[in-house]
C-alpha positions in Angstrom: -14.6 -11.8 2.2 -12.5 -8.9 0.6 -11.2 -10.2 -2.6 -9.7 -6.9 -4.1 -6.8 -5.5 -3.5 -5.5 -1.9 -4.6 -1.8 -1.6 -5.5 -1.4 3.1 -6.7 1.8 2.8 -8.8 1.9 5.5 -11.1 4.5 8.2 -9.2 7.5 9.0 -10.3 10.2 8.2 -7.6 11.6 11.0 -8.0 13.8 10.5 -5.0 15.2 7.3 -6.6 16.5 9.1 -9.4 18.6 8.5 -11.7 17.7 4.5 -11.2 13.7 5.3 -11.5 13.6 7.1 -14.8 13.1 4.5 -16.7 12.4 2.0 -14.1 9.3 2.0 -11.8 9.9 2.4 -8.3 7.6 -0.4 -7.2 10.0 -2.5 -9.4 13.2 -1.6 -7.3 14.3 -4.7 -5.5 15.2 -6.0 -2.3 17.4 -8.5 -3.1 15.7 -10.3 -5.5 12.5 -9.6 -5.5 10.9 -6.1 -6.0 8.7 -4.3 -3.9 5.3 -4.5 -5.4 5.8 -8.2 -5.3 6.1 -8.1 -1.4 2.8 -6.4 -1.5 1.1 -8.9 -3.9 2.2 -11.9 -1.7 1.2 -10.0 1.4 -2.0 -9.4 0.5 -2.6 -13.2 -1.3 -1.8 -14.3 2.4 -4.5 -12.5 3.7 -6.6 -14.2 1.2 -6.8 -11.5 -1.7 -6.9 -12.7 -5.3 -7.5 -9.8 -7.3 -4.8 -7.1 -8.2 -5.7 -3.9 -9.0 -3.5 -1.4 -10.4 -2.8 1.7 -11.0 -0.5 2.7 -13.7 1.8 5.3 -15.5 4.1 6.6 -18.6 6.7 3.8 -18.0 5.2 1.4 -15.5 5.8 -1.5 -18.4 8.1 -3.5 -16.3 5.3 -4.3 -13.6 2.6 -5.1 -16.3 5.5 -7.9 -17.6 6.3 -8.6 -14.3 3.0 -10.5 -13.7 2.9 -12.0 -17.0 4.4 -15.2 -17.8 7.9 -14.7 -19.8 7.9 -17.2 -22.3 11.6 -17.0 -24.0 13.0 -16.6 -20.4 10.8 -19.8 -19.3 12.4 -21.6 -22.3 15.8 -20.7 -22.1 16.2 -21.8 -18.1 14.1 -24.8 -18.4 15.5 -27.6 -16.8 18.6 -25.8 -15.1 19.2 -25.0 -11.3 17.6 -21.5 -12.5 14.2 -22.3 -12.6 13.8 -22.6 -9.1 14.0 -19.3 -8.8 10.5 -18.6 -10.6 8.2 -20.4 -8.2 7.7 -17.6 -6.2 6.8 -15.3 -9.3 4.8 -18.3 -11.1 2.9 -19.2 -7.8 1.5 -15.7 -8.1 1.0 -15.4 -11.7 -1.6 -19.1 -11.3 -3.3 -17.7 -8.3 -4.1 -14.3 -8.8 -5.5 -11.6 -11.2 -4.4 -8.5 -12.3 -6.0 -5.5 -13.6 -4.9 -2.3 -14.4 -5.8 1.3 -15.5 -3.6 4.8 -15.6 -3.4 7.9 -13.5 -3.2 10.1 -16.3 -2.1 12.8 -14.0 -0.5 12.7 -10.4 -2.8 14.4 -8.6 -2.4 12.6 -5.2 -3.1 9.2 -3.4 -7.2 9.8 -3.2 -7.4 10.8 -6.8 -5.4 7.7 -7.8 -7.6 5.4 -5.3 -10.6 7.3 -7.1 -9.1 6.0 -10.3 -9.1 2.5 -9.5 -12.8 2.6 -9.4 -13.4 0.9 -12.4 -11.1 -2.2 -11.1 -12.4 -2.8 -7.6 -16.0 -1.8 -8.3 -18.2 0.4 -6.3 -20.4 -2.3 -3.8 -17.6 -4.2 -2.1 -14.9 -3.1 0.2 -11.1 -3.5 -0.8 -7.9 -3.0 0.4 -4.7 -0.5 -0.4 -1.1 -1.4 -0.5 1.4 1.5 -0.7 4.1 -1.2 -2.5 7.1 1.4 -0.8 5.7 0.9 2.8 7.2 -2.7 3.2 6.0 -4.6 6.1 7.0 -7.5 7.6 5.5 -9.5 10.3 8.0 -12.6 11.2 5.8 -13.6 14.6 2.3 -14.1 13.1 0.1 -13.0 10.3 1.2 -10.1 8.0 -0.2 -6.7 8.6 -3.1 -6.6 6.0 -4.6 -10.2 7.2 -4.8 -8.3 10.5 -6.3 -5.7 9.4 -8.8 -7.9 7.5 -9.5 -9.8 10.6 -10.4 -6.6 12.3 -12.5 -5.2 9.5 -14.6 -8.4 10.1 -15.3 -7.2 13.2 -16.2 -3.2 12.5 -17.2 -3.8 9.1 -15.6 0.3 8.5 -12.9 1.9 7.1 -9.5 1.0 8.8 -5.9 2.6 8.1 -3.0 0.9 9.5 -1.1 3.3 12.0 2.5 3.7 14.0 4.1 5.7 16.2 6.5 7.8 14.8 8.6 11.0 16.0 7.1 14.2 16.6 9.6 15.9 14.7 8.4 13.4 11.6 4.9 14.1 11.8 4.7 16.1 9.0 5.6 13.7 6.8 2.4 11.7 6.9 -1.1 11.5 8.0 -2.1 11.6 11.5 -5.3 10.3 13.4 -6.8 11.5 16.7 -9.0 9.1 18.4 -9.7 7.2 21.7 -8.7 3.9 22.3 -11.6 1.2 22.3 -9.5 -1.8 22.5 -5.9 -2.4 22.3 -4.0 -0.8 19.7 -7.5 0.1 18.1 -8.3 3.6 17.9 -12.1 4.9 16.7 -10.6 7.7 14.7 -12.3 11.2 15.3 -9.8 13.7 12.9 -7.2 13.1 10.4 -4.5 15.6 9.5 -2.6 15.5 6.5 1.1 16.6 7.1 0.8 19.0 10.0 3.0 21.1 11.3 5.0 19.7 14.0 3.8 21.9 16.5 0.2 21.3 15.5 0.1 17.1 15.0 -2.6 16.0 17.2 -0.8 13.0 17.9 2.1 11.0 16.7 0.1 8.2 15.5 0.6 8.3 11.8 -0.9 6.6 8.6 1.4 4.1 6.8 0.0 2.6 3.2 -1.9 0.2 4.2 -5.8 0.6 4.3 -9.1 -1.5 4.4 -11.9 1.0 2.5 -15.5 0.7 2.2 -17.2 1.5 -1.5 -18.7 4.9 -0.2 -15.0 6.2 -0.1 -15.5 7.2 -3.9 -18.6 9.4 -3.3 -16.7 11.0 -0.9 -13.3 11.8 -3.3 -15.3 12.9 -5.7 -16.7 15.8 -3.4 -13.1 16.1 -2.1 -11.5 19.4 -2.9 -7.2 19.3 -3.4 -5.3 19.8 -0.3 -1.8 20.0 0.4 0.7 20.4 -2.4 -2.8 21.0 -4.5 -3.3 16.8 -4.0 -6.7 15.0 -3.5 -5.8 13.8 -0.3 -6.9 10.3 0.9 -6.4 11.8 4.4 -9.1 14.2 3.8 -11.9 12.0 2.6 -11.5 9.6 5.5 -11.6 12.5 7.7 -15.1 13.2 6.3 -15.8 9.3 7.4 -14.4 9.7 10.3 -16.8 12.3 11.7 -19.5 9.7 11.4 -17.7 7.3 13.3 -16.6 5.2 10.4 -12.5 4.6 10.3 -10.7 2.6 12.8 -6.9 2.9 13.3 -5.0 0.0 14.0 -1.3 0.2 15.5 -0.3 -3.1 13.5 1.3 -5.7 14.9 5.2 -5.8 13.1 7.9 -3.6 11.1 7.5 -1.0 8.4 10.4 -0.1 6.1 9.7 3.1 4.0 11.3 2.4 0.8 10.3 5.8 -0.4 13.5 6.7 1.0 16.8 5.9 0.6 18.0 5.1 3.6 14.6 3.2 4.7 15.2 1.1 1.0 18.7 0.4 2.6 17.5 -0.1 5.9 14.8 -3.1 4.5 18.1 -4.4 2.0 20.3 -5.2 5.2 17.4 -6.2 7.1 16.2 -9.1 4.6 19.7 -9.7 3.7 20.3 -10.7 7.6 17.2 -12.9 7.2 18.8 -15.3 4.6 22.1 -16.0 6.3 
């Protein structure tokens, strides 16, 4: 079983700002609960244990998120508050968490690279973007589904949707051929194309399933686009030997990267608790 679980956090949300410049953005809430913890319980349900994750200047609030609040605990012991810690202390029994920085934001494969030293480099683990919120209210969440399907490939997997053509360059996309529903054998991956250019409109969203050799392939992985180390480009390596699988998950994805997909998730989990 995959154990480990990846959680990048060290950007700046620097489309959240003023609210992220002292806050982390994984820390922004949706109602009461913030993002990164969607993420955690996500991928406990899919039978994860072990957090991993990557840190920056100011990411603080998440380390003391997942750490037990002793004069809080104290002050609201015994009163119709406490209830509202299960959720949080459920998480802080079951799982552990581990962390190390990303001194420098040099894009989402040099930050997985980072979190070598946390998940190891002879085991498979997963990634959880905590901004790409997903929800699954008909069955099991998106990264137990991808789980069960990396049982069956044992090979890198990346969690894809259809999106607009005109929004294509604002992720990665796959090309591939269809080998069973909604599963794609992936045979190119494009980060941010042009829109005239996109092979497809199937596009990446932070969720992925990676196998240990992913790191010998960052390493050799020269920057990109905007000057990144692009995750998109070491899986496209991978790809060529038929190694990644793209799954069109089953469920909804909120991007609370944005404003107006933060908004969008607010109202929609709002609606779920009248």
């Amino acid at each position: 079983m995959i154990k480990k679980c990846l959680f990048p956090a060290a950007g700046y949300g620097t489309r959240f700002l003023p609210a992220t410049k002292a806050m982390p953005k994984e820390m922004l809430p949706i109602l009461t609960k913030p993002l990164i913890q969607y993420g955690v319980e996500e991928a406990m349900e899919a039978g994860y244990d072990v957090m991993a994750i990557i840190t920056g200047r100011g990411k603080r609030a998440i380390t003391d998120h997942f750490d037990i609040s002793y004069e809080l605990e104290h002050q609201i012991e015994g009163s119709s508050k406490e209830g509202l810690l299960k959720e949080i202390r459920h998480v802080i029994a079951n799982c552990t968490f581990t962390y190390t920085p990303q001194l420098q934001m040099k894009g989402l494969g040099d930050a997985i690279h980072k979190g070598k030293v946390l998940v190891g480099e002879q085991d498979p683990f997963a990634v959880i973007l905590a901004d790409d919120l997903c929800v699954n209210l008909d069955g099991d969440g998106v990264l137990k589904q991808m789980t069960k399907l990396y049982a069956k490939y044992k090979c890198c997997i990346v969690a894809i949707m259809e999106v607009p053509a005109e929004d294509v360059d604002k992720y990665g996309v796959i090309e591939g051929s269809e080998i069973e529903e909604d599963v794609f054998m992936v045979s190119n991956m494009v980060e941010k194309p042009d829109v005239d250019k996109a092979p497809t409109n199937l596009a990446v969203i932070g969720r992925y399933i990676l196998t240990p050799d992913i790191f010998s392939m960052l390493e050799n992985t020269k920057p990109g686009k905007n000057g990144e180390i692009q995750i998109t480009d070491a899986l496209c390596e991978q790809a060529k030997k038929g190694m990644v699988v793209a799954y069109k998950f089953k469920g909804r994805r909120f991007d609370c990267g944005s404003v107006d997909g933060f908004v969008e998730a607010t109202n929609y989990y709002y609606n779920l608790e009248k």
